[in-house]
C-alpha positions as CSV (number, residue, x, y, z in Angstrom):
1,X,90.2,105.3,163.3
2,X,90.8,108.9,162.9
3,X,87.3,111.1,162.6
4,X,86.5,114.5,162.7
5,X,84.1,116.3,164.4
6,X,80.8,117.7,162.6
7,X,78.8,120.7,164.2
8,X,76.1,119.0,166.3
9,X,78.5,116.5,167.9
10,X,78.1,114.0,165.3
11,X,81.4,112.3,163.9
12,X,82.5,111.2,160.0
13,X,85.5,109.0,158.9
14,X,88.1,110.8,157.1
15,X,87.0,109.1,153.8
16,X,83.8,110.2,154.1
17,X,84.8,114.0,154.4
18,X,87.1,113.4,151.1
19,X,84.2,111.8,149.4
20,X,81.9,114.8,149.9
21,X,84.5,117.1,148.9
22,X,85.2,114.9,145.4
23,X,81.5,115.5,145.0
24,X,81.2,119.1,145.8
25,X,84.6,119.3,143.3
26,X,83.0,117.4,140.6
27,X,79.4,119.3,141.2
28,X,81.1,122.9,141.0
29,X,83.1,121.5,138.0
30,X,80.1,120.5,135.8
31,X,78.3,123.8,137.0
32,X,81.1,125.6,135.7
33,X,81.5,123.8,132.4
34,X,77.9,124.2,131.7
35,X,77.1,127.6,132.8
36,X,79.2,129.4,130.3
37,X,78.1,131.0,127.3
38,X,80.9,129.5,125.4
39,X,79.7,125.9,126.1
40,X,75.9,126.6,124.9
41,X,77.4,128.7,121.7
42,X,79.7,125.5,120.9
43,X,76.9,122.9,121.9
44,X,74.4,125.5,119.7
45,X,77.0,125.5,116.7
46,X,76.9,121.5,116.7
47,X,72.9,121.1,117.2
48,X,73.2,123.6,113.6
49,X,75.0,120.5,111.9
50,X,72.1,118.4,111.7
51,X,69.7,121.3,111.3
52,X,71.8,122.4,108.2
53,X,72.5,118.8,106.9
54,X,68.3,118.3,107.1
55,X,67.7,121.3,105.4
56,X,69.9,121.5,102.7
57,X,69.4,118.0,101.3
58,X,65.0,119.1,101.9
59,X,65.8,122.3,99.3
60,X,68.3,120.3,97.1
61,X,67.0,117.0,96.2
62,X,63.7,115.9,94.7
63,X,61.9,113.2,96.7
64,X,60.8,111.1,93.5
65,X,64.8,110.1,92.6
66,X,65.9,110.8,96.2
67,X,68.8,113.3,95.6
68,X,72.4,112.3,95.3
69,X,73.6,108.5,95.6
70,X,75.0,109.5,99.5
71,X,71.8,111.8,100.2
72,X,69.7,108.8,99.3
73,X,69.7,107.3,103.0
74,X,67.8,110.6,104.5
75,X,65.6,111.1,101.9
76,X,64.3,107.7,102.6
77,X,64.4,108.5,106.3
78,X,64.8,110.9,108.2
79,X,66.7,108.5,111.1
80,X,70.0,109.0,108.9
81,X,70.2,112.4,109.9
82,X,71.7,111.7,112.8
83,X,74.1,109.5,111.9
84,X,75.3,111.9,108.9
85,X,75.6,114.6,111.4
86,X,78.1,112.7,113.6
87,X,79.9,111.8,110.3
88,X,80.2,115.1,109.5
89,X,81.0,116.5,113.1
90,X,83.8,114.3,113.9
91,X,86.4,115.1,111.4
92,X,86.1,119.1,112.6
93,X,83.5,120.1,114.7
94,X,83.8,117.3,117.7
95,X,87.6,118.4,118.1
96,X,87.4,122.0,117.2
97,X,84.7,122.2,120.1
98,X,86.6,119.5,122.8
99,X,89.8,121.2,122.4
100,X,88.2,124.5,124.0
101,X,87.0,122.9,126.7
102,X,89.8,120.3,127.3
103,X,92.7,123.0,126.3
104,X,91.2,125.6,129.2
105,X,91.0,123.2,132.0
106,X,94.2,123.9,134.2
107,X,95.1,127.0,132.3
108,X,92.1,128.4,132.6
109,X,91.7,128.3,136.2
110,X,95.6,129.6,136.2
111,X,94.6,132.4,134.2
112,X,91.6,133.8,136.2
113,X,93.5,133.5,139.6
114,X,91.6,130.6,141.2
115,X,93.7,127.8,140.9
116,X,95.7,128.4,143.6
117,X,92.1,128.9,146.1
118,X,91.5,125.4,144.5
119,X,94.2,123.8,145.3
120,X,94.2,125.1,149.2
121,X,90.6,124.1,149.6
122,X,92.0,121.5,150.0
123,X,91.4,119.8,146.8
124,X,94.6,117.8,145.7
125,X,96.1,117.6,142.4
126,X,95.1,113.9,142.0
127,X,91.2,114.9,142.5
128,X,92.0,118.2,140.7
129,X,92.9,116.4,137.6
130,X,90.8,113.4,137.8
131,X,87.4,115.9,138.3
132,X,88.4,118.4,135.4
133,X,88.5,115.1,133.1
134,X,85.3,114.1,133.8
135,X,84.0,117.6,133.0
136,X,85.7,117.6,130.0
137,X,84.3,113.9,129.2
138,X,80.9,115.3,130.1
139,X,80.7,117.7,127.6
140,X,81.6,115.1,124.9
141,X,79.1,112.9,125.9
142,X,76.4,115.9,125.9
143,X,77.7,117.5,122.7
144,X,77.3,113.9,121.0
145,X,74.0,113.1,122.6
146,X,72.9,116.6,121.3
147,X,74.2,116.0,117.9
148,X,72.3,112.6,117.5
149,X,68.7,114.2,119.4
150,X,68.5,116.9,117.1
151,X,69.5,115.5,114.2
152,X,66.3,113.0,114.8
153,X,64.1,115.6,115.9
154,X,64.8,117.2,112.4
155,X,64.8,114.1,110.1
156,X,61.7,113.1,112.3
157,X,59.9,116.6,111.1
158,X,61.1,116.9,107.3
159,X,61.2,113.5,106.1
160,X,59.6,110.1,106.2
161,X,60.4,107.7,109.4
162,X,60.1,104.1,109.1
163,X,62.3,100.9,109.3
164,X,66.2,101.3,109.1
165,X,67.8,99.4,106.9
166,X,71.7,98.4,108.3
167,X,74.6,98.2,106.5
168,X,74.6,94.5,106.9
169,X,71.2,94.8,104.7
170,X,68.4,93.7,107.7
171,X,66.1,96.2,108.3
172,X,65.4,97.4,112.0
173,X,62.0,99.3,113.6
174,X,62.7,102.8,114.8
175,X,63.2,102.0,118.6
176,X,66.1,99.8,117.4
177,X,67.6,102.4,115.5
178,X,67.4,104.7,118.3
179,X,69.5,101.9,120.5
180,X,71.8,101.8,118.0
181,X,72.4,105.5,118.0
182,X,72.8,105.9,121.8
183,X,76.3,103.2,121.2
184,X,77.1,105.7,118.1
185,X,77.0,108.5,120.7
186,X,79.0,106.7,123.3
187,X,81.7,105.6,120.6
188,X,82.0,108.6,119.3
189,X,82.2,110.4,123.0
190,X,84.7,107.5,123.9
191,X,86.8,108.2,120.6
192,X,87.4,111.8,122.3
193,X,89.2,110.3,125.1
194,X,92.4,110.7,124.1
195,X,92.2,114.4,122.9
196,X,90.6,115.0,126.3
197,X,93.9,113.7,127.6
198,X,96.3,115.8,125.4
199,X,94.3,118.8,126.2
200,X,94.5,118.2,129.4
201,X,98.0,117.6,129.7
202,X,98.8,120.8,127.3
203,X,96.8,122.9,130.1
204,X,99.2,122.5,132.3
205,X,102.0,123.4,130.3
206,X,101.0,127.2,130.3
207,X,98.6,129.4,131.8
208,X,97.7,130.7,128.7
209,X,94.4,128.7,127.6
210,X,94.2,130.1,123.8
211,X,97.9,128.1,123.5
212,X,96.2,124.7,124.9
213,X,93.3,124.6,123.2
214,X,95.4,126.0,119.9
215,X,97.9,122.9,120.4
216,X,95.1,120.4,120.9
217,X,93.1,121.6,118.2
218,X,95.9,121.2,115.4
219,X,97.4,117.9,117.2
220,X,93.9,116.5,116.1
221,X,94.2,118.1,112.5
222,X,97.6,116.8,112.2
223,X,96.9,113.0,113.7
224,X,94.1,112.8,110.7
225,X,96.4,114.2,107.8
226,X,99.0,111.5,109.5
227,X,96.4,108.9,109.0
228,X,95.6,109.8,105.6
229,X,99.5,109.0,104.2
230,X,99.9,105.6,102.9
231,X,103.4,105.9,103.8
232,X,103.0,105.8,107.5
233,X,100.7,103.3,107.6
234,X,103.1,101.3,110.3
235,X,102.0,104.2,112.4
236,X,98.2,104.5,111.9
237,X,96.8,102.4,114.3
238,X,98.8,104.4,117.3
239,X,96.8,107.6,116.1
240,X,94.4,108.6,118.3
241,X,92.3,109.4,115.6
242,X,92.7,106.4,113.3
243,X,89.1,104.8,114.7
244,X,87.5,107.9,114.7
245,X,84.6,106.6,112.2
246,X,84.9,103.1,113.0
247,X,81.8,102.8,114.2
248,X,80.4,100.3,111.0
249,X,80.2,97.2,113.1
250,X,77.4,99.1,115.3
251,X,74.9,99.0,112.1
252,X,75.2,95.8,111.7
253,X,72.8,92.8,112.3
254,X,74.0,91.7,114.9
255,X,75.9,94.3,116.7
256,X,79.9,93.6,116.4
257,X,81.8,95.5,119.3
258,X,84.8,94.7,118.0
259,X,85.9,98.3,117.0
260,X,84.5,99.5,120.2
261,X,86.3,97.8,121.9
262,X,89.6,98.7,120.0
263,X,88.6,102.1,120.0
264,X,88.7,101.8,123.9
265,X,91.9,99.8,124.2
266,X,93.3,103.0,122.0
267,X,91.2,105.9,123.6
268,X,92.3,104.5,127.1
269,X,95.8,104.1,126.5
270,X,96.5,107.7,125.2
271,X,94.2,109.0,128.7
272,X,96.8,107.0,130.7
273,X,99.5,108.0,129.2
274,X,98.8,111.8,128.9
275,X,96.7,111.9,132.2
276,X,99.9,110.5,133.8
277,X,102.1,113.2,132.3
278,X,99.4,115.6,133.2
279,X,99.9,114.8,136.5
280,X,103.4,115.1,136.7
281,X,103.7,118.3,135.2
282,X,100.9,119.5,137.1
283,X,102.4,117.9,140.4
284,X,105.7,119.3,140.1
285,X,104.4,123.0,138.9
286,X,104.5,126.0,141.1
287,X,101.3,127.6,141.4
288,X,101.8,131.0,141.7
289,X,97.9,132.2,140.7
């Protein structure tokens, strides 16, 4: 077996060396997505929806009748402000936010000069493309986590807390709930798959970043106008938005995964499909910068 030499005398496998590169990759990757101001300003404008939500339905509704017919759920308590901030966030917000960071992720680098540094390191398009999904991925998963913790901390401190009552009519304690909203997280962070995927693969087709994240931006207005025609409805379950907010079966007693788990047959095929083109754009592209 091939090894190479570490200073000291001591010798590692090949594999080894490429696994502690991958790491190193995927470390400087997440240090890079989280160190810029223009994640915490995005991830600070999506902890405001549930701050907002809480506070305008406080000023606006009187607790004796409990506000509007659809406010009724947080005035009762204050658990369902999390879930009515991710209902909120998704149509907008959620992609608005992952089309930044999924739009700049090859283009990006191309644009401040350091892809090319990256790709001599050596790095390899493969790990190159697999590591800046999993950034991408990370920030959904903490932009949707954020959503769902701040929107309990701020139901938790303007409104009463007790047991949940499910859309299937059973009534759950808190720590329950909070289960519950931990899968609502997840789904919703797995229902960004596939626009991680098309932002991806629109990085690499410029070097331009405002274009990407501009394309993958409107693609995800456009799937959800093309969801809402009737007329097209031989195409709506191909839109990688058309489970977006079918997350119903996980307030429910018991839990049905059933659209979670079609939500991942959908989210997965479009991060196949787009990572592969990804991959072959980005594979055959001349890096110049």
């Amino acid at each position: 077996m091939d090894t190479t030499t570490r200073p000291g005398g001591t010798r590692s496998a090949p594999g080894a060396a490429r696994r502690t590169r991958t790491f190193a990759l995927l470390g400087s990757e997440l240090a890079l997505v989280f160190r810029r101001r223009r994640t915490w300003a995005m991830l600070g404008a999506l902890a405001l929806v549930p701050v907002l939500i809480a506070v305008a339905v406080r000023l606006t509704t009187d607790g004796d009748d409990g506000g509007p017919a659809f406010l009724g759920d947080i005035t009762n308590n204050g658990l369902f402000v999390s879930f009515t901030a991710l209902t909120v966030s998704i149509p907008l917000f959620l992609p608005l936010t992952v089309g930044v960071v999924a739009g700049d992720t090859v283009a990006g680098e191309a644009s401040h000069g350091t892809l090319r540094y990256l790709l001599v390191a050596p790095t390899g398009r493969v790990r190159f493309i697999v590591v800046k999904t999993i950034g991408a991925v990370a920030f959904c998963l903490a932009a949707t986590l954020l959503v769902v913790l701040v929107g309990a901390a701020i139901g938790a401190a303007l409104f009463p807390v007790g047991p949940v009552t499910l859309l299937s009519g059973t009534q759950v304690d808190g720590w329950s709930y909070a289960g519950r909203a931990v899968l609502l997280a997840l789904y919703v962070t797995l229902s960004m798959l596939g626009l991680v995927a098309i932002g991806l693969f629109a990085s690499t087709l410029t070097n331009v970043p405002v274009g990407a994240m501009a394309a993958t931006v409107v693609l995800a207005g456009a799937s959800q106008v093309l969801d809402q025609l009737p007329q097209l409805d031989w195409l709506h379950p191909f839109l990688f938005s058309h489970l977006w907010l079918g997350f119903g079966d996980l307030l429910r007693d018991p839990i049905s995964f059933d659209s979670f788990g079609s939500n991942a047959v959908l989210q997965l095929g479009y991060l196949v499909v787009f990572g592969a083109l990804a991959y072959g754009r980005f594979a055959s592209k001349d890096v110049l910068s």
